[in-house]
N, C-alpha and C positions, 0 to 999 in steps of 0.2 A: 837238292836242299839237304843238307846235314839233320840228322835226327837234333832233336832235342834234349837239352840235358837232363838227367833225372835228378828227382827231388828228394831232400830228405828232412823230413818234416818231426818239428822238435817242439812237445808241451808237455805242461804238468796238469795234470789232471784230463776230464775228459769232454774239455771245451769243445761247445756246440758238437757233442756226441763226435768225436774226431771227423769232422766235417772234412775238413781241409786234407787230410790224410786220404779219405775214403774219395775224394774229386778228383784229386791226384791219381790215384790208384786207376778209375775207369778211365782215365785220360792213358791209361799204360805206364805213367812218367812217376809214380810211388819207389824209390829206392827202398825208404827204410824209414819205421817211424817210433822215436826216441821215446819214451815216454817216463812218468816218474813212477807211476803203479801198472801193471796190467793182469789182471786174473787168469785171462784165458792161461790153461795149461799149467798155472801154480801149485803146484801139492798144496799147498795151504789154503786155497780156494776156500775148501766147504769153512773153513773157521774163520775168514775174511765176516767183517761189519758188513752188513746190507748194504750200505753206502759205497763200500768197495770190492761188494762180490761181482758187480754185474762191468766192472772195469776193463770190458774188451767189447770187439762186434765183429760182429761176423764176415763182415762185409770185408774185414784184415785179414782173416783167419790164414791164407794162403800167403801172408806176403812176411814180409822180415820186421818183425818187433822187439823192438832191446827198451828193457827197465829194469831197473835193479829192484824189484819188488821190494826185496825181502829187507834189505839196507835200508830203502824210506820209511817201511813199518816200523824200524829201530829208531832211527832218527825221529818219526812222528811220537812213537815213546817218549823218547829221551826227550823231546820238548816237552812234556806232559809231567814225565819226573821232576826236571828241574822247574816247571810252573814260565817257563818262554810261551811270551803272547806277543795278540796285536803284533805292530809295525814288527819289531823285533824277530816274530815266529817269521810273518813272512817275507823279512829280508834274508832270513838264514837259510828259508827250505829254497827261495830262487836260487842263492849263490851256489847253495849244494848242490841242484841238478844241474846248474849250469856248467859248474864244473866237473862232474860226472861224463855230460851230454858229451862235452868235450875232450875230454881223456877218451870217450871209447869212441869220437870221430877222428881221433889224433891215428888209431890204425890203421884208418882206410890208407890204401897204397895210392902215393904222390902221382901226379899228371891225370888224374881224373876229372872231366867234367861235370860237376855237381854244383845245384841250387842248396842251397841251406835255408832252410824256414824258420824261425822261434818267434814264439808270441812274446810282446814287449814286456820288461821287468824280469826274466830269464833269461837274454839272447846275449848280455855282455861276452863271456868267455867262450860262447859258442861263434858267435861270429869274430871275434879276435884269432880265432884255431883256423875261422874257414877264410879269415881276407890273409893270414899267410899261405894259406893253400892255394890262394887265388879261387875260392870258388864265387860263387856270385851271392849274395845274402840279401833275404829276404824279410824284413820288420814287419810281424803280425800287429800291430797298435789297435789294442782293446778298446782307448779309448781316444778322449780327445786331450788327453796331458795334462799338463801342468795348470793351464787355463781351467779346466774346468774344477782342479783341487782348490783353486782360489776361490771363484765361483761360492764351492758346496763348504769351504771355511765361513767366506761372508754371511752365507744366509745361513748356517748355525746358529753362528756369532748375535747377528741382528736376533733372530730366536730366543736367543738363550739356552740350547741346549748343548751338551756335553759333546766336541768330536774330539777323537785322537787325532792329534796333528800328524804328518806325512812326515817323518825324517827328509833330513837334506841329501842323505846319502841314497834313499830310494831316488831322487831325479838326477844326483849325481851317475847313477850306476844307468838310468834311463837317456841321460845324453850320450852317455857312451855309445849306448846302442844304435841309437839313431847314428851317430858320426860313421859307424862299424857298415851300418845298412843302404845298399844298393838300392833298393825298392824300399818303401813304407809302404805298407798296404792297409787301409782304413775303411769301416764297412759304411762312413756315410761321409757327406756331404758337410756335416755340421764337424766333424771329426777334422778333416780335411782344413777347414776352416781354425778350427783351435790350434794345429800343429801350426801352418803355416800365421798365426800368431805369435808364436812362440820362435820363428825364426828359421823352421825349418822350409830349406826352397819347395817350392809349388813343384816343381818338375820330376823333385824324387817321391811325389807322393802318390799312389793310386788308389784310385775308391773303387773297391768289390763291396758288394753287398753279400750277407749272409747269405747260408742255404737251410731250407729246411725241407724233411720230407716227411709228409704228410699222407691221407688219402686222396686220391683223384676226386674223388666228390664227398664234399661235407657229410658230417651222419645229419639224416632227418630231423628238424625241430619241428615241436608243436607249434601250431599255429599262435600266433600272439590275440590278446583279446581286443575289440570296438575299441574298449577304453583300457586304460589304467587305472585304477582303484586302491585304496589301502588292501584289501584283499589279495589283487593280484597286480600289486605295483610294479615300474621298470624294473628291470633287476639289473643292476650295474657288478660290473665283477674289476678288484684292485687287483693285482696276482701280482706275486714278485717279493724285493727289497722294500719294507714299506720303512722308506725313509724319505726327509725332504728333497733329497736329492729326482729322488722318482716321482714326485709331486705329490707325494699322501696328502699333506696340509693343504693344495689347491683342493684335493676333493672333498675332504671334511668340511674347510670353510666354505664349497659352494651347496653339500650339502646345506648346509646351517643356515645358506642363505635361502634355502625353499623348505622350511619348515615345513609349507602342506602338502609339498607336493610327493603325488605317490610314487615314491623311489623308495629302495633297499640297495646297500652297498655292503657287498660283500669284501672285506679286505684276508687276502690270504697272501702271507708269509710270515715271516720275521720280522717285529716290531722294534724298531731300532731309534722311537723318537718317543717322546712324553706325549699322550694321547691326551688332546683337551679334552678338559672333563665334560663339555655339551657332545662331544661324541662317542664319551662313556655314557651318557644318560640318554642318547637317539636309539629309539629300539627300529628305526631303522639300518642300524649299522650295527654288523658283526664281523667281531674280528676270532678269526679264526688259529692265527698264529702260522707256522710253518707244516708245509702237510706232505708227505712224501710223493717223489716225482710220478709216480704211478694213478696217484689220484687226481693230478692236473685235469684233466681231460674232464671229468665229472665236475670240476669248476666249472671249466668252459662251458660243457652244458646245462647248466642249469643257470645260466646268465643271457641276457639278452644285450649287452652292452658290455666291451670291454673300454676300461678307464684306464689311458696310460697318458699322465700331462706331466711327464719327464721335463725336469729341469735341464737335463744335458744325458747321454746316452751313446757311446759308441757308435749302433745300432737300436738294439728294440727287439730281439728274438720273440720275446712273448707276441709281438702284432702277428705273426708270422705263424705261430702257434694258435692264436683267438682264431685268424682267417681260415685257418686249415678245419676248426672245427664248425666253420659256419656264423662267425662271431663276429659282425662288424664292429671295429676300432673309432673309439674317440682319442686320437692322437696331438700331443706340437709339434710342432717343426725343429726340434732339436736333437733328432735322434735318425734314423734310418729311414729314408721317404722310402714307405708301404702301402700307405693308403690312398685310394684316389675318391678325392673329396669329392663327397657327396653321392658317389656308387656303392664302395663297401665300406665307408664309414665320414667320419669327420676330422679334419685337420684343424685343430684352433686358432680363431684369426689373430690370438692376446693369449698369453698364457697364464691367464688370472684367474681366481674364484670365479670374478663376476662373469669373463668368457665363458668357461663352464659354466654356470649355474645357468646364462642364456642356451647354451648351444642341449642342455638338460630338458631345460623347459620346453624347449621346443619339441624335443623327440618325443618326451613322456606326452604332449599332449596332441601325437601324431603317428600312431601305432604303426598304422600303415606304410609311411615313409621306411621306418626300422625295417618291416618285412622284407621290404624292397629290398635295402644295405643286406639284407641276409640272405636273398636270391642271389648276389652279388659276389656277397662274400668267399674266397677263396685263393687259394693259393696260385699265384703268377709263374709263371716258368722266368722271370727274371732270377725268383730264388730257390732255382729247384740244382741236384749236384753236378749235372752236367752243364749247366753257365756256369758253374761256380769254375768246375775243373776246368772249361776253355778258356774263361778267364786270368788262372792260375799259372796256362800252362802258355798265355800270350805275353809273358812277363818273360817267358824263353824265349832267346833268340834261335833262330830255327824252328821255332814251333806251328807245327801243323796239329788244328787242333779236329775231336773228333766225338762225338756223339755216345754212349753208353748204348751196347746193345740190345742191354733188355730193358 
């Protein structure tokens, strides 16, 4: 059997911690991984933003990374100078690494067998470079497309609050890709679903699930109490985009709906929607705003319940994250199947206030069950990097795939 081809894996930024790159990489089949920043090895490192000093890992350190650093720090300038936002800023920075990516793929020497990867809304000019090359192209699709920007337009709209509409040219430059891409690869079920919606065939599409890596065994929680009490109520944790899209308004409004009952919801991110004013006045609920990624962790602990009732979701990383810290999930069904109902958390049968506020009431006034969900709780070898990279690396023909040594 012929080796398999190597991969050369192409993002901007450093989605799910370059997951996909470092799978690749213990699979042996990592070429070379494109990126738009990378710190490691920058002379400018120590004067890099927090946000973009820690832009490499380790786990690459040996293998081949091309970024133009120091060009996208210019260009993210020069958006800032001239006052470029929103849709605008980020059709400009996809086009420009796309075309980047591609000009320094345009070197590689002809008759090579190579995978090309780019995560969707970037991959135009790169997979345009790699289908004359003949290499085989791979569509990362973050999310579920076009379907679900209707979707999170509608229930604005019905809202009343304020969204930027999507340009025509972001799904213009996005069908491209797809037409360009050999594989689509989609990290759920519900994803899968929205494309092939939208027209794209069932047969170019395949569903991986993320990876994340965690600890082998949860860190220790304190025991939970008999009861729940205003004292020591449930503790429900939001994390994330707190916009309708990720369900904040199911939670507030199923809050509201149990005035007495003892809960505390913690919301931690970015506030992206007009907060009713009964859940500025609930001194059960605090919002905390956006908290840098080092402190996650101390969310997760100090919560007894994570709360994700996603309107629509590629995946769901955060379930992934709660589980690794010991956090059983209250999840829908419209984002990455993580949970297995009723061991390490809840899957909502409705994705209403009122299913929440029932599936609430019951836990708060059933401590013991939650304990249980948190014996339970933990991370599945379905999403740990070695399924992820045999996964990745079955989308090769020729490919024998094979275990991470350590």
């Amino acid at each position: 059997m012929t080796s398999p081809a190597p991969w050369v894996v192409c993002q901007i930024g450093a989605r799910e911690d370059f997951a996909v790159a470092r799978a690749l990489a213990r699979q042996g089949l990592l070429s070379e991984l494109l990126t738009d920043i990378w710190a490691g090895g920058h002379p400018l490192r120590g004067m890099l933003p927090a946000r973009l000093a820690g832009r490499d890992h380790p786990a690459l350190a040996d293998h081949r990374v091309w970024a133009p650093t120091t060009r996208a720090l210019l260009r993210e300038a020069g958006d800032r100078i001239t006052g470029r936002g929103g849709w605008d800023a980020i059709l400009h920075r996809n086009a420009w690494f796309a075309r980047r990516a591609a000009a320094h793929l345009a070197h590689r020497p002809a008759g090579q067998d190579l995978t090309v990867f780019a995560y969707s809304y970037a991959a135009g000019d790169i997979f345009a470079l790699a289908r004359a090359r003949g290499w085989r192209t791979v569509l990362g699709q973050i999310d579920p497309g076009p379907c679900e920007a209707r979707m999170v337009a509608d229930i604005y709209g019905a809202a009343g609050d304020p969204l930027d509409p999507i340009p025509a040219a972001y799904w213009d430059h996005w069908q491209r890709e797809v037409d360009l891409a050999d594989t689509i690869l989609v990290n759920s079920d519900w994803s899968r679903q929205g494309l092939i919606a939208e027209g794209v065939p069932a047969d170019r599409i395949t569903v991986v699930p993320l990876a994340f890596e965690g600890v082998a065994t949860p860190p220790a929680r304190a025991p939970l109490p008999a009861r729940f009490t205003a004292d020591r109520p449930l503790r429900l944790l939001f994390l994330g985009q707190v916009t309708r899209r990720k369900g904040i308004d199911i939670a507030l409004d199923a809050m509201a709906a149990l005035p007495d009952a003892p809960l505390r919801l913690d919301v931690v991110g970015p506030v992206q929607i007009t907060i009713p004013d009964a859940a500025r006045a609930d001194p059960r609920i605090v919002f905390h705003g956006s908290r840098p990624r080092h402190e996650t962790p101390a969310a997760y602990a100090g919560a007894d319940l994570f709360v994700f009732p996603t309107r629509s979701d590629g995946f769901g990383l955060t379930q992934l994250e709660a589980l690794a810290q010991g956090l059983p999930v209250i999840a829908s069904d419209r984002c990455g199947t993580v949970v297995r109902c009723g061991t390490d958390g809840v899957i909502l049968p409705d994705l209403t206030p009122a299913a929440l506020a029932d599936t609430l009431s019951a836990l708060s006034a059933d401590p013991a069950r939650i304990g249980r969900m948190m014996q339970a709780a933990r991370l599945d070898t379905r999403f740990d990097l070695d399924t992820l990279g045999r996964s990745l690396a079955a989308l090769t023909p020729g490919a024998v795939t094979t275990g991470h040594p350590g």
